[in-house]
C-alpha beads as a LAMMPS data file, in Angstrom:
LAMMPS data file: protein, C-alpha beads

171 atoms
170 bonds

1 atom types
1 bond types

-500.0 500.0 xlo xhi
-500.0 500.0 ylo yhi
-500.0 500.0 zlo zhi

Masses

1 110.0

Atoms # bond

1 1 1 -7.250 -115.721 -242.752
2 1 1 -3.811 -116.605 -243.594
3 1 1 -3.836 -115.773 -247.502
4 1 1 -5.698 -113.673 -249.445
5 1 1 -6.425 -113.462 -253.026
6 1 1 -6.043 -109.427 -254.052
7 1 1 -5.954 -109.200 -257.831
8 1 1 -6.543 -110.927 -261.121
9 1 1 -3.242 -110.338 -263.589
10 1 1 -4.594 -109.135 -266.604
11 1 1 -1.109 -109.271 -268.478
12 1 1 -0.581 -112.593 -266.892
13 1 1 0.583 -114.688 -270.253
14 1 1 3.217 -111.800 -270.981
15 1 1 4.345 -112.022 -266.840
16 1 1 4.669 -115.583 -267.517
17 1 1 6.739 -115.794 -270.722
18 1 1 9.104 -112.822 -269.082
19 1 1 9.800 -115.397 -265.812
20 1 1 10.580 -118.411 -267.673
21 1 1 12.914 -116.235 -270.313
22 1 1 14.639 -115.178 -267.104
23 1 1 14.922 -118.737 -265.793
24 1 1 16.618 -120.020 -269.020
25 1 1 18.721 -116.981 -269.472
26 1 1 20.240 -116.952 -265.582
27 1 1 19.410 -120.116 -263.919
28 1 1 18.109 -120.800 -260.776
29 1 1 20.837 -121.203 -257.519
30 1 1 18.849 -123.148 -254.783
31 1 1 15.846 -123.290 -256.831
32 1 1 15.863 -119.267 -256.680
33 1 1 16.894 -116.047 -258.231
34 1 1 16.539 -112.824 -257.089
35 1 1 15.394 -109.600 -258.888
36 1 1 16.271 -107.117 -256.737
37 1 1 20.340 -106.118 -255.395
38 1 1 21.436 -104.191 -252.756
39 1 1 22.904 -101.794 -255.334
40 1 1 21.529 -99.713 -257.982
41 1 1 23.001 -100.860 -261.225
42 1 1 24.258 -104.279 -260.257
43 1 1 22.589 -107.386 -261.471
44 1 1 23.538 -110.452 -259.069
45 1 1 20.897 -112.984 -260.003
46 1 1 21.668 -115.320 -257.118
47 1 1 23.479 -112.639 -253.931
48 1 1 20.065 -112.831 -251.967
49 1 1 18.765 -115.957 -252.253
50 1 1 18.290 -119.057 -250.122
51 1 1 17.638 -118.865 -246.628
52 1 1 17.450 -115.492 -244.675
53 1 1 19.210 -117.335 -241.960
54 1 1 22.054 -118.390 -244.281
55 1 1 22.550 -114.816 -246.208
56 1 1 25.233 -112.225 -245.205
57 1 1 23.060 -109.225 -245.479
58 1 1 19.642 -110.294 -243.589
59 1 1 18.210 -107.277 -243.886
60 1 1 15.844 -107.813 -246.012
61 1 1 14.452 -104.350 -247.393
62 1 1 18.002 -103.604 -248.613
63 1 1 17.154 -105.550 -251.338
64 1 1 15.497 -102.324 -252.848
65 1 1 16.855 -102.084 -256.430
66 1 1 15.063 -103.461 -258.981
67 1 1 17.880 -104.624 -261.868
68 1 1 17.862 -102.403 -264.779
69 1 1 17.331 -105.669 -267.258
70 1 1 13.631 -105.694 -265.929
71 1 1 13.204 -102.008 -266.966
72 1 1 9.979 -101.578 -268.521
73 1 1 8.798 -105.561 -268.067
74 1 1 5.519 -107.117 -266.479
75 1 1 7.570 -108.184 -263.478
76 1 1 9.118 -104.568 -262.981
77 1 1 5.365 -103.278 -262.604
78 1 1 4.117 -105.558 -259.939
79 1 1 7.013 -104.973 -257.753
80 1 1 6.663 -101.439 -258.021
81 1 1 3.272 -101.627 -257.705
82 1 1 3.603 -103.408 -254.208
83 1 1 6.569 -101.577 -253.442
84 1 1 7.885 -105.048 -252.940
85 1 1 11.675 -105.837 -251.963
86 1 1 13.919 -108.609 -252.080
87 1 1 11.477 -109.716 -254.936
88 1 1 12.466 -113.696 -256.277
89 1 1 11.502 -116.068 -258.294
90 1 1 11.070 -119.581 -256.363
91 1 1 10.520 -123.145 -257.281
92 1 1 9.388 -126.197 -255.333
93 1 1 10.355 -128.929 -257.307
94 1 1 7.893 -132.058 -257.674
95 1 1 7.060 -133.761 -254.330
96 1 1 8.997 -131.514 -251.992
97 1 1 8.081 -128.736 -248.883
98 1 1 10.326 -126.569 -246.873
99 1 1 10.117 -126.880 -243.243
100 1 1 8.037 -124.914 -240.727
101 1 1 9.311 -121.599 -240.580
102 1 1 8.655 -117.466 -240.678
103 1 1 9.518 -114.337 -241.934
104 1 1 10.377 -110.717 -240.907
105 1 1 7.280 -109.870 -243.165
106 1 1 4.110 -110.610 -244.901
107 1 1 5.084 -111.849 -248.660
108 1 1 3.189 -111.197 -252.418
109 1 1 2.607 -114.320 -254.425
110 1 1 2.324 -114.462 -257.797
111 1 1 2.041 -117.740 -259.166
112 1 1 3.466 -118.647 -262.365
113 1 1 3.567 -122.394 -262.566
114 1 1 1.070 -124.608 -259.865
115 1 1 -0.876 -127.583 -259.588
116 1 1 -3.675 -128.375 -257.925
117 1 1 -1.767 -130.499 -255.327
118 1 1 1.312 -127.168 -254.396
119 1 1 -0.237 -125.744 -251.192
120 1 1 0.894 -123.153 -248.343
121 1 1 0.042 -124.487 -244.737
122 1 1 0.153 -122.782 -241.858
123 1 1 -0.264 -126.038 -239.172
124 1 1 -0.573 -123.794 -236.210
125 1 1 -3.944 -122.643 -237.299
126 1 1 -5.375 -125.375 -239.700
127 1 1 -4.892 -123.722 -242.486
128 1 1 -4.040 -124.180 -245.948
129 1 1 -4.146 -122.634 -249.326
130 1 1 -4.156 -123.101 -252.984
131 1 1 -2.685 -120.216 -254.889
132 1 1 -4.070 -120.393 -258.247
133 1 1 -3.109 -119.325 -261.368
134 1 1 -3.815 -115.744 -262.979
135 1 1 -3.629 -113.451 -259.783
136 1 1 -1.729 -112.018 -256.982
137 1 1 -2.201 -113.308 -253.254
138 1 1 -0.948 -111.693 -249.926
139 1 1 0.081 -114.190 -247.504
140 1 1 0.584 -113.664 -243.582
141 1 1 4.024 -115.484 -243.602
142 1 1 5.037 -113.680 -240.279
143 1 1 3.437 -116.655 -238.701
144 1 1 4.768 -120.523 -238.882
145 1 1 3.823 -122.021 -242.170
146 1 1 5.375 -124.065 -245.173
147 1 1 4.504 -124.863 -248.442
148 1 1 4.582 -128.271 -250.145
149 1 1 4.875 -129.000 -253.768
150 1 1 2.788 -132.726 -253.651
151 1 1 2.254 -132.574 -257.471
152 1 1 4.104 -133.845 -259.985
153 1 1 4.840 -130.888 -262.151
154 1 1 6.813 -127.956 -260.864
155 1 1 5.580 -125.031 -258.703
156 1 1 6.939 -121.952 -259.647
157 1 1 6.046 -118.333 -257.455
158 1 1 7.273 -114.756 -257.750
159 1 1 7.504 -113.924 -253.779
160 1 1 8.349 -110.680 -252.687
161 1 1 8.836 -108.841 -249.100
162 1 1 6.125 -106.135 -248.309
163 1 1 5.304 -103.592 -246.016
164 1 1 2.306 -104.884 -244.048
165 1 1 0.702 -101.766 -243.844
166 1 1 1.033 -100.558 -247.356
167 1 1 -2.153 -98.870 -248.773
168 1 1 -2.372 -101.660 -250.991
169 1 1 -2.397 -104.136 -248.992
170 1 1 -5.901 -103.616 -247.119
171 1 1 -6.983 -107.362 -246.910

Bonds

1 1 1 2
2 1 2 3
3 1 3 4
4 1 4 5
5 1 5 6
6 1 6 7
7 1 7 8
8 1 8 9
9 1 9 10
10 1 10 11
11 1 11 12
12 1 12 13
13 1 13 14
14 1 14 15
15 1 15 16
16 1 16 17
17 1 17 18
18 1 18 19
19 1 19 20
20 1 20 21
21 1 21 22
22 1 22 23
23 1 23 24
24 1 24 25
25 1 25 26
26 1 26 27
27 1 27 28
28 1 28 29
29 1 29 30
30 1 30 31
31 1 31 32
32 1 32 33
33 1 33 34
34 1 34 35
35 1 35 36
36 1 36 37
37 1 37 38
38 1 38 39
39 1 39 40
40 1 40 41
41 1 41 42
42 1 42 43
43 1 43 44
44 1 44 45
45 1 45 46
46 1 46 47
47 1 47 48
48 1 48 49
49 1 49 50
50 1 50 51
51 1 51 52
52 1 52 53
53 1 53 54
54 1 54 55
55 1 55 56
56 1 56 57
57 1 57 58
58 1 58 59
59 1 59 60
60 1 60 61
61 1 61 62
62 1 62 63
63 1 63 64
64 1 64 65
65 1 65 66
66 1 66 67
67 1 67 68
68 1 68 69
69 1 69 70
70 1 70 71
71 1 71 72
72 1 72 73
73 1 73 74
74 1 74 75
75 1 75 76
76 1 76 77
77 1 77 78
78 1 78 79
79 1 79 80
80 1 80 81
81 1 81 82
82 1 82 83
83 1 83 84
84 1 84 85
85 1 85 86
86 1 86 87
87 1 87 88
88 1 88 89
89 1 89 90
90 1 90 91
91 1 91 92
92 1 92 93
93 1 93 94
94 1 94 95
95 1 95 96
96 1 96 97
97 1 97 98
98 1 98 99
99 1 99 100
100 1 100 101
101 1 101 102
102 1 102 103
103 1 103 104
104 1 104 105
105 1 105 106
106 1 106 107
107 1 107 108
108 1 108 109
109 1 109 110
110 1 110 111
111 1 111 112
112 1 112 113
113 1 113 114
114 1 114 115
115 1 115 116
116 1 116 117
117 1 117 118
118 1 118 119
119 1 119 120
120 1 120 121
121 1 121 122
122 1 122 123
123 1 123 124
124 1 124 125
125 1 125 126
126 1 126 127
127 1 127 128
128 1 128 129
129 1 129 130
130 1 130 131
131 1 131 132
132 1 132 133
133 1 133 134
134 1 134 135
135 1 135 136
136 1 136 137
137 1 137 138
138 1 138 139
139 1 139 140
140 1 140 141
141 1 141 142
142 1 142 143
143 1 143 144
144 1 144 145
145 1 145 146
146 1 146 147
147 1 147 148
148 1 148 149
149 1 149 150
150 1 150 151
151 1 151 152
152 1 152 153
153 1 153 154
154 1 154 155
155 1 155 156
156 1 156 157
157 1 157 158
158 1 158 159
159 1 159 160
160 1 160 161
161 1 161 162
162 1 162 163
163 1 163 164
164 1 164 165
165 1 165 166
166 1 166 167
167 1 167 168
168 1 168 169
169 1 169 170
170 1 170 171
């Protein structure tokens, strides 16, 4: 299995309103923002977003420093309780997917906003999944997959980098 659900949220209205305050108060570059720098007091919203392929600094896990804004917030305890890195917040706009591709590592969902038509889809092994609302997923992205947005609202995920073998993590 491709995805796996690993925990229900049970601050999950309070995660919810803290995402969308950060959406409004920094925006979104390339549908993204990024909660974690490369340095330990900066606050770059957007230096680590888009495409791996496209960033200066690929390495992902240098991503490492949570910004002292989220200090004591929902968000900050789910990426330290993952020990997740190069944490962001992603949206898939209405009837959009990005193309076939994979990552260094496996990734934590979180889903904040979904329908029941946003799906990940790994073709290679005729799979799919439906991340619903309320809990927090693992998902094998080390192998080729996308994720489509078919619905007509938005679909809005926090994503983070993980250690595959972190204690965890047993899925």
């Amino acid at each position: 299995m491709k995805a796996s659900r690993l925990e229900k949220i049970t601050d999950f209205d309070l995660l919810v309103e803290e995402v969308q305050d950060l959406i409004k108060r920094v925006g979104l570059s390339e549908n993204q923002l990024i909660c974690q720098g490369r340095e330990q007091d900066g606050e770059d919203w957007h230096l680590g977003t888009g495409s791996l392929l496209e960033l200066e600094h690929k390495e992902e896990d240098t991503y490492k420093y949570i910004f002292p804004s989220l200090k004591g917030t929902v968000l900050e305890k789910y990426i330290k309780k993952y020990n997740g890195y190069r944490t962001r917040i992603m949206n898939v706009s209405p009837r959009n997917c990005y193309s076939i591709h994979r990552d260094p590592t496996p990734r934590i969902h979180i889903p904040i906003v979904t329908n029941k038509d946003a799906w990940m889809v790994w073709p290679h092994y005729n799979e799919c999944h439906h991340m619903g609302l309320g809990h927090t997923y693992w998902a094998d992205t080390t192998k080729f997959h996308s994720f489509m947005n078919a619905g007509a609202e938005d679909r809005i995920h926090i994503i983070m980098c993980v250690d595959a073998m972190h204690p965890k993590l047993i899925v």
